[in-house]
KOLMI-715198 format. One line per 2 residues: number of its first residue (from 1); for each residue z, y, x of N, C-alpha, C. Coordinates in Angstrom, 2 decimals, padded with zeros to 5 digits. Each point is the difference from the previous one (the first is absolute). Layout:
N
NUM = Z,Y,X,Z,Y,X,Z,Y,X  ...
This chain:
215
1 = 132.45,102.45,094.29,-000.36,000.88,001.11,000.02,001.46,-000.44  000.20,000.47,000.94,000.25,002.02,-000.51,-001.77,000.04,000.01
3 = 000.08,000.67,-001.16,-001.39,001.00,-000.12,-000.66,001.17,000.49  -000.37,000.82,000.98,000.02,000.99,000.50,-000.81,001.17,-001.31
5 = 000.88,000.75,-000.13,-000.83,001.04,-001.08,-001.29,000.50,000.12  -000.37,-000.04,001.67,-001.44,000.08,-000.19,-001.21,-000.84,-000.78
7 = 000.30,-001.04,000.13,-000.52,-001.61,-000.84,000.46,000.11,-001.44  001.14,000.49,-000.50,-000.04,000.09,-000.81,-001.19,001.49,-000.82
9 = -000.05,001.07,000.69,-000.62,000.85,-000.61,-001.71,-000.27,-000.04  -000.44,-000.78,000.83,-001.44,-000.30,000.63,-000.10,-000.93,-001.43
11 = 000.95,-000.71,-000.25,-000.05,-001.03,-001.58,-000.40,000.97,-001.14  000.95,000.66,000.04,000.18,001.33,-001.42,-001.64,000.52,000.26
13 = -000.27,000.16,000.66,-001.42,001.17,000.72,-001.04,-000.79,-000.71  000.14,-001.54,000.36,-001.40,-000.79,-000.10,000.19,-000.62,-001.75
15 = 001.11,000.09,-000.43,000.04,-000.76,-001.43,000.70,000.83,-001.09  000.81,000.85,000.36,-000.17,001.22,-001.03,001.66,000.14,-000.68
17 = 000.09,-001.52,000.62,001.59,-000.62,-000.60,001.33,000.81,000.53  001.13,-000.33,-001.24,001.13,000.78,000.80,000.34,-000.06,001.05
19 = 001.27,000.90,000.87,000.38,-000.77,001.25,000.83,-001.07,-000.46  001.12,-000.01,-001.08,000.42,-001.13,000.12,-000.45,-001.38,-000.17
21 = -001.50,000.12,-000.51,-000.84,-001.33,-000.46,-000.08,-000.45,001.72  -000.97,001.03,000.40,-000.41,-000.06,001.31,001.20,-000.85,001.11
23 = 000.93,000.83,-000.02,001.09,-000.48,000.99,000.38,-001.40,-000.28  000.25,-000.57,-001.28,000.41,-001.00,-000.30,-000.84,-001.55,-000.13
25 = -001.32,000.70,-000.05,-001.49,-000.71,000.84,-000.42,-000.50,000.80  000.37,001.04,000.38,000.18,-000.37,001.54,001.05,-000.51,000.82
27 = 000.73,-000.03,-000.33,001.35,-000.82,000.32,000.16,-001.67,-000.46  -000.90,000.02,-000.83,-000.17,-001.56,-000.73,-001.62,-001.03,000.50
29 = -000.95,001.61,000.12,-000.78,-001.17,001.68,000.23,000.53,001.38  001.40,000.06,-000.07,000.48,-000.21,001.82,-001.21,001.42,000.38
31 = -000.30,001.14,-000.21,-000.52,001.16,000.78,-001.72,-000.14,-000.23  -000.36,-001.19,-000.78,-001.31,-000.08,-000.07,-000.82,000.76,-001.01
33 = -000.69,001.18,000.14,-000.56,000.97,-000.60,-000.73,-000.32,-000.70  -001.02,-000.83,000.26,-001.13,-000.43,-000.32,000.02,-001.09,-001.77
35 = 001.34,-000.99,000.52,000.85,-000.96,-000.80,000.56,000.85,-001.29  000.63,001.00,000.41,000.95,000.68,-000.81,-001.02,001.40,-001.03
37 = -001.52,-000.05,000.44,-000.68,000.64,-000.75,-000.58,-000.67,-000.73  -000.15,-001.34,000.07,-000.24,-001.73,-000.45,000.64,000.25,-001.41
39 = 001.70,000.08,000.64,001.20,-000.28,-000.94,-000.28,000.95,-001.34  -000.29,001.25,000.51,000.58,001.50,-000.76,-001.19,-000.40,-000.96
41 = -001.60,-000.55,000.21,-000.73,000.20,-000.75,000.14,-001.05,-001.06  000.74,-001.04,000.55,000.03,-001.04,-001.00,000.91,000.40,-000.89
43 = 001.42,000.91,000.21,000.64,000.09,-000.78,000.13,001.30,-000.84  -001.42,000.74,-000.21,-000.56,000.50,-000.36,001.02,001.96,000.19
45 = 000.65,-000.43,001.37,000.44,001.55,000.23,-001.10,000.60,001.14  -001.01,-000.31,-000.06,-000.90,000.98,000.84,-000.52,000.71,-000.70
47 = -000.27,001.71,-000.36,-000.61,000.56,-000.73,-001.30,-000.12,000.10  -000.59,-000.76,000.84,-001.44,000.06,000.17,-000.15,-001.29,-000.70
49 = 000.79,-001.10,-000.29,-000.17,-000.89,-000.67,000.24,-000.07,-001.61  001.04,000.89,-000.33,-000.03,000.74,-001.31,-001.27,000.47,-000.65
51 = -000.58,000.76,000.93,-000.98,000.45,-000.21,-001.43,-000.26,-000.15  000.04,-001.50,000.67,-001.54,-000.74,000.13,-000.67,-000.50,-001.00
53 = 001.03,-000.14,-001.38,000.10,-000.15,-001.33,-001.18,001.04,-001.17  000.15,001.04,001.25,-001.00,001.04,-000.85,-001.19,000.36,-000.01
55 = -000.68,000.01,-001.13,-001.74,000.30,000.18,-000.10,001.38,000.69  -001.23,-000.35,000.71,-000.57,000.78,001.26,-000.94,000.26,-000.35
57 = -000.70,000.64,-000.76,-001.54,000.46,-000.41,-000.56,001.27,000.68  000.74,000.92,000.68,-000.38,001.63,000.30,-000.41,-001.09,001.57
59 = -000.53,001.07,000.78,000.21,-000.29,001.55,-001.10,000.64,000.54  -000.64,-000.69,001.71,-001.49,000.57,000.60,-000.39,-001.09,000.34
61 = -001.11,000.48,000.23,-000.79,-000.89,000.53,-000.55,000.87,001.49  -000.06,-000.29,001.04,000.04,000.48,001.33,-000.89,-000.59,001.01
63 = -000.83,000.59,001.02,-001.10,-000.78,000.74,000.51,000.57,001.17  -000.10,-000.64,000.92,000.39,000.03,001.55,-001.70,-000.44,000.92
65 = -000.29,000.47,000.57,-000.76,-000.62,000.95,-000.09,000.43,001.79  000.05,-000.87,000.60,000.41,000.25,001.71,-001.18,-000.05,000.52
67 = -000.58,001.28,000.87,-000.69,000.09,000.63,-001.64,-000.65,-000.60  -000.02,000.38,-001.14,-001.09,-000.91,-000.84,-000.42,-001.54,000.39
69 = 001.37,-000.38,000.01,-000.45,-001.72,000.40,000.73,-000.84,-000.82  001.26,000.31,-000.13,000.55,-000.21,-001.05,000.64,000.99,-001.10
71 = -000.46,-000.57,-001.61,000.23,000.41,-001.03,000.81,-000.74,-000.92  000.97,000.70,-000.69,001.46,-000.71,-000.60,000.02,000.67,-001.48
73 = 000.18,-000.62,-001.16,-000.12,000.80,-001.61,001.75,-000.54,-000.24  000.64,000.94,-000.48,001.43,-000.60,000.05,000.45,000.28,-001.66
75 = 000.55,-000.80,-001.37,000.74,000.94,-000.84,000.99,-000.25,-000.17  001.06,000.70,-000.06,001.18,-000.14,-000.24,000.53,000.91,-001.23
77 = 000.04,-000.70,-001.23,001.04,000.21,-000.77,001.21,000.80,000.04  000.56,000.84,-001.27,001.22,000.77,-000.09,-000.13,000.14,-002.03
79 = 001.33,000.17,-000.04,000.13,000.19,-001.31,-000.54,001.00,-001.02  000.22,001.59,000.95,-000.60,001.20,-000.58,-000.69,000.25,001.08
81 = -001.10,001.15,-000.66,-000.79,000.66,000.97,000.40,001.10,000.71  001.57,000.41,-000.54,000.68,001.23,000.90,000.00,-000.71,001.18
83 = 000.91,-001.34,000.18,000.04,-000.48,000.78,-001.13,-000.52,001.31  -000.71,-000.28,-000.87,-001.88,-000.16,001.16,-000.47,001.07,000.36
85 = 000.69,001.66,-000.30,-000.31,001.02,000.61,001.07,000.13,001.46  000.84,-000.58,000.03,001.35,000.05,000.59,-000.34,-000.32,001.82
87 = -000.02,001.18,000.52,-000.45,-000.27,001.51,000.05,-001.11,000.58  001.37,-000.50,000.11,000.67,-000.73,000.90,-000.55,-001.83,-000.94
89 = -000.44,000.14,-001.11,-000.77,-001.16,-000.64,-001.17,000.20,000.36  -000.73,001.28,000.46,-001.41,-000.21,000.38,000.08,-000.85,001.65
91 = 000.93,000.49,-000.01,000.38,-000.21,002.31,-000.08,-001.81,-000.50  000.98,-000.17,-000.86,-000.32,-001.52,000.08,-001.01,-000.68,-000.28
93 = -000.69,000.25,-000.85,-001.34,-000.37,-000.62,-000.75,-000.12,001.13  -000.37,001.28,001.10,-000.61,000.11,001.52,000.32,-001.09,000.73
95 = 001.29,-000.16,000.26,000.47,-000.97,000.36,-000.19,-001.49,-000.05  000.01,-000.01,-000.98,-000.67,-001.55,-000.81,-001.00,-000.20,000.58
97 = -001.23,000.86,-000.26,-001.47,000.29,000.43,000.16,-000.33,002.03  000.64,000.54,000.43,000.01,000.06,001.38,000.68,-002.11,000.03
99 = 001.26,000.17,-000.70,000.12,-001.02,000.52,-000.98,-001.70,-000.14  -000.64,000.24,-001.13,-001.63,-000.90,-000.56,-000.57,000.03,001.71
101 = -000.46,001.28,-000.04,-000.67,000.16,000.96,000.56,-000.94,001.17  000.74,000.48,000.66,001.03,-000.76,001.20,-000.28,-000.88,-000.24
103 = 000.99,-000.80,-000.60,000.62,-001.46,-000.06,-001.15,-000.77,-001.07  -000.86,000.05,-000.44,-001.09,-001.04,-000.79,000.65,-000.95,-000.57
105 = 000.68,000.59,-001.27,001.36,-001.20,-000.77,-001.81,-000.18,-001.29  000.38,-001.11,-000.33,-000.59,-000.79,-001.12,000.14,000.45,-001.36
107 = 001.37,-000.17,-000.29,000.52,000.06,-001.04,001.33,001.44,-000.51  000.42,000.27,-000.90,001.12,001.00,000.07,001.23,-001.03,-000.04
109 = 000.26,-000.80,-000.27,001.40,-000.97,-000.19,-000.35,-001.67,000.09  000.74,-000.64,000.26,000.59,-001.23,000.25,-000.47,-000.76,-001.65
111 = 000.42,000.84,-000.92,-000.72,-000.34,-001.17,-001.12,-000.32,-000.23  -001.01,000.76,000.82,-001.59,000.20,-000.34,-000.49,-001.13,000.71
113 = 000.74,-000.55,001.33,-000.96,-001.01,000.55,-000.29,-001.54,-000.80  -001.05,-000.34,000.02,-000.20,-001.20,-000.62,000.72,-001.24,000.14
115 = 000.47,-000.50,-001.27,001.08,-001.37,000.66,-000.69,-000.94,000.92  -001.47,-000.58,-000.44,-000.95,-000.46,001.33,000.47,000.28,001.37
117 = -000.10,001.37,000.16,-000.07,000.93,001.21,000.60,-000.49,000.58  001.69,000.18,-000.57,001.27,-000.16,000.55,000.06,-001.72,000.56
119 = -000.78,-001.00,-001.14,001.01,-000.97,000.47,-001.19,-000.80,000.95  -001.04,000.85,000.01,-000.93,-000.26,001.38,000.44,000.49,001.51
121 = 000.51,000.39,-000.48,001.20,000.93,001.10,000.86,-000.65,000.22  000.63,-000.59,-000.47,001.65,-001.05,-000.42,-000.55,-000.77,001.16
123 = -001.37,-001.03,-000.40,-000.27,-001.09,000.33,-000.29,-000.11,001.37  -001.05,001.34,000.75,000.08,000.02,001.63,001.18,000.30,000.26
125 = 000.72,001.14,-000.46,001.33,000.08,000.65,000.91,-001.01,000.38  000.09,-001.27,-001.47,000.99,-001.11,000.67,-000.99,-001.02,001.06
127 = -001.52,-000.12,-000.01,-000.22,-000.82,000.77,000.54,000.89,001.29  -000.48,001.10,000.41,000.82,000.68,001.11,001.22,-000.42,000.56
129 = 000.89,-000.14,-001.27,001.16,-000.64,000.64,000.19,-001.10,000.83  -000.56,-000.69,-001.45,000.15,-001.37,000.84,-000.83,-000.48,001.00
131 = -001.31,000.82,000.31,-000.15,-000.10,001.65,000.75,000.39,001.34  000.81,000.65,-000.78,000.99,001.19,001.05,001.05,-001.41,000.54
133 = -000.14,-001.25,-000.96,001.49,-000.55,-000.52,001.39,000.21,000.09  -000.19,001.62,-000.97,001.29,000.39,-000.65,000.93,-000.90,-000.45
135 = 001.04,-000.31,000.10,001.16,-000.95,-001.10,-000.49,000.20,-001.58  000.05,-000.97,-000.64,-000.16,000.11,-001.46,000.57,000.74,-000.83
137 = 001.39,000.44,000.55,001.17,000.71,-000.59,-000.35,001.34,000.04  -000.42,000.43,001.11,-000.20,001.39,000.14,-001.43,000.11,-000.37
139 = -000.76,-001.00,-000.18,-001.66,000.57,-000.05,-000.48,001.21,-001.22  000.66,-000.72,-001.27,000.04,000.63,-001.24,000.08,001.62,000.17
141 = 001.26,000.51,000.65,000.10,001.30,000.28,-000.73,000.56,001.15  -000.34,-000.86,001.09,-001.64,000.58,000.42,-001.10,000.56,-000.63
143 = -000.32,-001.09,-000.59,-000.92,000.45,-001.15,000.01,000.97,-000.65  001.37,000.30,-000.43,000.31,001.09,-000.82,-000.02,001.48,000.22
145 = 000.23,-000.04,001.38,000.15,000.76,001.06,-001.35,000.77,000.40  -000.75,-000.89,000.21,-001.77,000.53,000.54,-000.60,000.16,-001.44
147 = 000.33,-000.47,-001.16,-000.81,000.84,-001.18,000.70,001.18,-000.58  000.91,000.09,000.49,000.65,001.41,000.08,-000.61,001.08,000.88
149 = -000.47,-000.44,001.21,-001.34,000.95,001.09,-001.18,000.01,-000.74  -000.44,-000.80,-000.77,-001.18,-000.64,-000.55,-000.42,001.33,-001.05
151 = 001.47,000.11,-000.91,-000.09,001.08,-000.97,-000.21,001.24,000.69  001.17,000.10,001.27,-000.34,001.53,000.38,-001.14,000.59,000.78
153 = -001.34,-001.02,000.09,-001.03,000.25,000.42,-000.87,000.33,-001.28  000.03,-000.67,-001.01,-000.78,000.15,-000.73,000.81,001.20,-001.63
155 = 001.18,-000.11,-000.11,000.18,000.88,-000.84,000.58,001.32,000.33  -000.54,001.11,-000.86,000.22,000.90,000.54,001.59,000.56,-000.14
157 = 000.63,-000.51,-001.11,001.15,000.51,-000.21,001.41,-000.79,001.16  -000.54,-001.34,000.62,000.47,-000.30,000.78,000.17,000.38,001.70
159 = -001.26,001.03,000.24,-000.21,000.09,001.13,000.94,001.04,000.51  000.57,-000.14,001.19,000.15,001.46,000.43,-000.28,001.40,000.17
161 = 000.20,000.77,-000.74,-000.51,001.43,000.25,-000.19,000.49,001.21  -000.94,000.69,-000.34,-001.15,000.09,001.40,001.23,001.41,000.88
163 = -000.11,000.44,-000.71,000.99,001.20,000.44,001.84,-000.14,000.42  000.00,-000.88,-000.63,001.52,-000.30,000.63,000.19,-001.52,-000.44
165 = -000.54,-001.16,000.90,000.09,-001.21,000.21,001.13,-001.03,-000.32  001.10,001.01,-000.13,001.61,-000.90,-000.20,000.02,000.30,-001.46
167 = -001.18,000.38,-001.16,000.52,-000.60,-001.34,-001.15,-000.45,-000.31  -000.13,-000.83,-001.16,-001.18,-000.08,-000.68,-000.91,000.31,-001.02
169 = -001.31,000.11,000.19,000.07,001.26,-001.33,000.16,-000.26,-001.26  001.07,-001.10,-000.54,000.93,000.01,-001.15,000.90,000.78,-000.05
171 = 000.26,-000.17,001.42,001.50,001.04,-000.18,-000.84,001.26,000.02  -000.77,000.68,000.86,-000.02,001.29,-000.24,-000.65,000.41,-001.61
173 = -000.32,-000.88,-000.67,-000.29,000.08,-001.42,001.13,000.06,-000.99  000.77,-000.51,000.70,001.38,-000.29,-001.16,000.63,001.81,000.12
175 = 000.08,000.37,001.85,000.61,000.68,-000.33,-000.79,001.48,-000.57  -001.45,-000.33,000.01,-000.52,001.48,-000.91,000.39,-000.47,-001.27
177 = -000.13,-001.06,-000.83,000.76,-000.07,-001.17,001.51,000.41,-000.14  000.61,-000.29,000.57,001.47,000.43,-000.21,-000.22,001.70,000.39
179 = -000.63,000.55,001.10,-000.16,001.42,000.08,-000.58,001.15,-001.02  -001.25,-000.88,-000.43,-000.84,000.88,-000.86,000.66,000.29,-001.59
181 = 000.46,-001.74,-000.30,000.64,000.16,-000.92,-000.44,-001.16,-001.21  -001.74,-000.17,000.10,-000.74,-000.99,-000.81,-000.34,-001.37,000.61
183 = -000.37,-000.68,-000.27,-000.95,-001.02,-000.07,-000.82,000.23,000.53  -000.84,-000.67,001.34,-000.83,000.75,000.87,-000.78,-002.17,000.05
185 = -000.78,000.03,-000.20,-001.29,-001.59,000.36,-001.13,000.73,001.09  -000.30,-001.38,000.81,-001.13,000.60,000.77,-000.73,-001.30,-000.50
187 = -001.05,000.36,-001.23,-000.88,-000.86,-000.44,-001.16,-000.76,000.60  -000.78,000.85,001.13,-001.04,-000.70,000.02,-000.46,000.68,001.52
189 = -001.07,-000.33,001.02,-000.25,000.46,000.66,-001.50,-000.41,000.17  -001.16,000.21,000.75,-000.66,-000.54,000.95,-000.60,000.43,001.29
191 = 000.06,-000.63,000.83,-000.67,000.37,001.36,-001.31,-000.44,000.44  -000.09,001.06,001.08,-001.85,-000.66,000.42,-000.18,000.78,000.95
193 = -000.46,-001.23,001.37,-000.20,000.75,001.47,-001.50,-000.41,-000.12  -000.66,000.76,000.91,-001.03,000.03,000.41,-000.49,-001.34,000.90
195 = -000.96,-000.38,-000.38,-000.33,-001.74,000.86,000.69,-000.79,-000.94  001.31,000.19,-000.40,000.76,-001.59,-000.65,-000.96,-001.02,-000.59
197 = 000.57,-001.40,000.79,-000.45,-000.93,-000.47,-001.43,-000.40,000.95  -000.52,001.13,001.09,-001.53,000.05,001.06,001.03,000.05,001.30
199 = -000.99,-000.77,000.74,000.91,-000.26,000.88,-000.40,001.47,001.34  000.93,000.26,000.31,-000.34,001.18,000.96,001.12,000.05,000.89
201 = 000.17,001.36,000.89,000.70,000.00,001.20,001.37,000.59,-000.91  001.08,-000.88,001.17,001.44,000.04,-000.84,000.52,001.05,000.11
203 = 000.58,000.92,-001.26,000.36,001.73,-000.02,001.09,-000.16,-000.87  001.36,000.54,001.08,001.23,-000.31,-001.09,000.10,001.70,-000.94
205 = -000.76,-000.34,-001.17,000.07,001.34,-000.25,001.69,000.00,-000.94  000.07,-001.36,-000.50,001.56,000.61,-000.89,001.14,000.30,001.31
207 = -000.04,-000.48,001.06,001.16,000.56,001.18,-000.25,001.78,-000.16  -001.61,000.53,000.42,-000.53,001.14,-000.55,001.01,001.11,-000.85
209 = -000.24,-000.45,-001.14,001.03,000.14,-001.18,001.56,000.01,000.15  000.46,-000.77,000.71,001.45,-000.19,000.21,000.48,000.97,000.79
211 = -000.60,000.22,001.44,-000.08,001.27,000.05,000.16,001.31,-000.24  -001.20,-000.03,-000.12,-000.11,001.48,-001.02,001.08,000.26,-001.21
213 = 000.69,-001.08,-000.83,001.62,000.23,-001.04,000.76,000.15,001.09  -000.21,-000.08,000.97,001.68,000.35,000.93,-000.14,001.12,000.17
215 = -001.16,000.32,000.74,-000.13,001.58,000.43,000.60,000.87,-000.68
């Protein structure tokens, strides 16, 4: 299939890679962006994947809080501390913080969640199925399918960015690595609303938050 150069440059943008890596990427998953940033990282031409290799010790540590109800501690890692002075790494760091806030992810990666977790997860998901009575053939990739939603509720690097919804904030991480230049980790976070866990009247304060990053 022809590639339209726009798709191809939106590749280059988000993974750091040549155009000819890019073009030829994409041409081999049939136009699929998502697949072909899959591809580039496995075959280690994404500069942000080059790069993930490297210790991250400099960085911030950053607090967000909305309307004093909710409070967010965010750190994110960088190699040097020129770099953790570097505006457009503080904007992300904020970012991070806002997006905690929003979206109430658990964990930073797919890595961190507990194998328990997951295959407690596995186990309603396929009974799901087979109440649904899915075919056997296809059930497997059902399954596969809804713990793929499963992650992007609970991890943060899976979720959609609050600010522009069509990537995830892997990708917009990859591409401050390929931009900035280093090795950029978002180590650790925690959150805490007011009431959590008491039962009280229902206040969507992370919609709140979502918000307010568009503005």
């Amino acid at each position: 299939m022809a590639i339209p150069a726009s798709l191809v440059k939106e590749l280059r943008e988000r993974t750091g890679a040549g155009m000819m890596d890019c073009k030829r990427t994409l041409e081999e998953t049939n136009g699929d962006i998502e697949k072909a940033i899959d591809v580039l990282r496995e075959k280690g031409l994404s500069k942000a994947a080059k790069k993930s290799g490297r210790i991250a010790a400099e960085g911030l540590v950053d607090a967000y809080i909305h309307n004093g109800r909710i409070g967010v501690l965010v750190e994110v890692n960088t190699e040097t501390d020129f770099v953790a002075k570097n505006e457009e790494f503080k904007q992300f760091v904020r970012d991070m913080a806002m997006q905690v806030a929003a979206s109430n992810p658990k964990y930073v990666s797919k890595e961190d969640v507990p194998t328990d977790e997951v295959e407690r997860e596995r186990e309603v998901l396929t009974q799901q199925v087979i109440n649904e009575g899915k075919p056997e053939h296809v059930a497997n990739k059902i399954v596969e399918g809804r713990l793929e939603k499963f992650y992007e509720e609970i991890c943060l690097l899976e979720q959609p960015f609050i600010k522009e919804p069509s990537i995830k904030v892997q990708d917009l991480l990859n591409e401050k690595i390929s931009k900035i230049g280093e090795n950029i980790k978002i180590r650790r976070f925690v959150r805490y609303e007011v009431g959590e866990g008491l039962e009280k009247r229902e206040e969507d304060f992370a919609e709140e938050v979502a918000k307010q990053m568009k503005m």
